[in-house]
C-alpha positions as CSV (number, residue, x, y, z in Angstrom):
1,X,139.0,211.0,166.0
2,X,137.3,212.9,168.8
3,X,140.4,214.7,169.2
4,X,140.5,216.2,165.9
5,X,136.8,217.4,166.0
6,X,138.3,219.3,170.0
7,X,140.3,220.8,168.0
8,X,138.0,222.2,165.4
9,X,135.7,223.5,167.9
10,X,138.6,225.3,169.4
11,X,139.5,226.8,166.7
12,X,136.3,228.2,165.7
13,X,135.7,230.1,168.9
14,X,139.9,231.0,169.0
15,X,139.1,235.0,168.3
16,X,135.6,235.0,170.2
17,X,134.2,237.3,172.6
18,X,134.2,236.2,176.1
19,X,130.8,235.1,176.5
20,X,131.0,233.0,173.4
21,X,134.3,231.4,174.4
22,X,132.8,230.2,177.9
23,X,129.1,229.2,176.4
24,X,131.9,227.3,173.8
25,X,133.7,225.8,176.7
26,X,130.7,224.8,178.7
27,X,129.2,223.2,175.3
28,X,132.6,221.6,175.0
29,X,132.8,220.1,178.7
30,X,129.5,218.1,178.2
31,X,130.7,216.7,174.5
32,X,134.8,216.2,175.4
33,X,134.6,215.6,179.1
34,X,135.6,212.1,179.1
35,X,139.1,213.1,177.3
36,X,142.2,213.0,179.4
37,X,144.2,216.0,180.2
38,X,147.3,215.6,177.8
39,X,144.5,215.3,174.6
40,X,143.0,218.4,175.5
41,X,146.3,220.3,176.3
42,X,147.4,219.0,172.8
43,X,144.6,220.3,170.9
44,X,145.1,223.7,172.9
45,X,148.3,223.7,171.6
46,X,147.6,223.0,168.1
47,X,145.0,226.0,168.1
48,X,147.4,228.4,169.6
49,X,150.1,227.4,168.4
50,X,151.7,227.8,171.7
51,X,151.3,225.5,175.3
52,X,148.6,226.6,177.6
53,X,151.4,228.1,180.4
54,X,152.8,230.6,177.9
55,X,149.6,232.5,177.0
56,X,149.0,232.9,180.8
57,X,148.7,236.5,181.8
58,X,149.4,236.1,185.5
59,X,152.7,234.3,184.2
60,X,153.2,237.1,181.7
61,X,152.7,239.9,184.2
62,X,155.5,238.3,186.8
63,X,157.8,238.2,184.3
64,X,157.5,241.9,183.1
65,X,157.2,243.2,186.6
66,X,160.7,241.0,187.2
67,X,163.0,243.3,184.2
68,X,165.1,246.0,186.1
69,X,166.4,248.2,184.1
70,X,169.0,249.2,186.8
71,X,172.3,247.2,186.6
72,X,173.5,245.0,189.3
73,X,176.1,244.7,191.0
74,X,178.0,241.1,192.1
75,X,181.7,240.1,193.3
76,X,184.0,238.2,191.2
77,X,182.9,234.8,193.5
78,X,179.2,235.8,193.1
79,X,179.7,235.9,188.9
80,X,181.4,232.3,189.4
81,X,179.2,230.5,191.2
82,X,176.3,231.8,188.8
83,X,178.1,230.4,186.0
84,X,178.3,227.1,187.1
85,X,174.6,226.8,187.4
86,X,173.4,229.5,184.2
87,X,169.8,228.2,184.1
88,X,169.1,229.0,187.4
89,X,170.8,232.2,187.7
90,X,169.6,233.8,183.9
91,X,168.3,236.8,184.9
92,X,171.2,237.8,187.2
93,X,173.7,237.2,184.8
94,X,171.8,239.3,182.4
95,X,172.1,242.0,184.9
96,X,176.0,241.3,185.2
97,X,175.9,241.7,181.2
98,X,174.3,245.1,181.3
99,X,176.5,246.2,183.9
100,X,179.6,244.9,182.0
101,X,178.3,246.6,178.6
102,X,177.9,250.4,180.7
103,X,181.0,250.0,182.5
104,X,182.5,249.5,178.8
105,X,180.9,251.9,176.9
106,X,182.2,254.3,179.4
107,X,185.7,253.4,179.1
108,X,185.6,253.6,175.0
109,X,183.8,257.0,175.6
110,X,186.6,258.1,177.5
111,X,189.4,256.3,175.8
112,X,187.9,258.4,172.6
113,X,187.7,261.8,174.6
114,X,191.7,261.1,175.4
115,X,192.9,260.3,171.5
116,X,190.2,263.6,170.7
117,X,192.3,265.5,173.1
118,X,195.9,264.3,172.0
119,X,194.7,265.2,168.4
């Protein structure tokens, strides 16, 4: 039952300014203090509709400042030992996707320049 009511306080502070967030929190800290970690995370979630991790800006801000736009490039062995562990190596293989999808586009642009030609 206390859990529930977490949850409505969240949610009535969830588009706050600052200052009424953090007078929210510190009025929630003396009510809900004695609830464990995983109730609080779960009423997070259940405001935001998201867990606590992914609304992280520092997290958020890695990740953008990771995306090259530049494609790389990897050996034949490199590309195989990637694919055996794809979780790991997602962002690489994403690279070897964009550098696969230029290097094709190219050759249909020039395939089509030839049959133009032969026209």
């Amino acid at each position: 039952m206390r859990e529930g009511n977490l949850t409505e306080e969240l949610r009535s502070v969830a588009f706050g300014t600052y200052p009424e967030v953090f007078a929210k929190f510190r009025s929630l800290s003396e009510r809900y203090g004695g609830l464990s970690q995983d109730s609080i995370i779960s009423a997070f979630t259940r405001v935001t509709g998201q867990g606590p991790m992914l609304n992280n800006p520092y997290i958020q801000n890695r990740r953008v400042k990771a995306i090259s736009s530049l494609p790389a490039d990897f050996t034949k062995d490199q590309v195989g030992e990637m694919l055996r562990s794809p979780d790991a190596n997602e962002q690489a293989l994403r690279r070897v996707e964009q550098k696969v999808d230029l290097e094709a586009s190219e050759i249909i642009r020039r395939l089509r320049k030839i049959l133009e030609d032969s026209m």
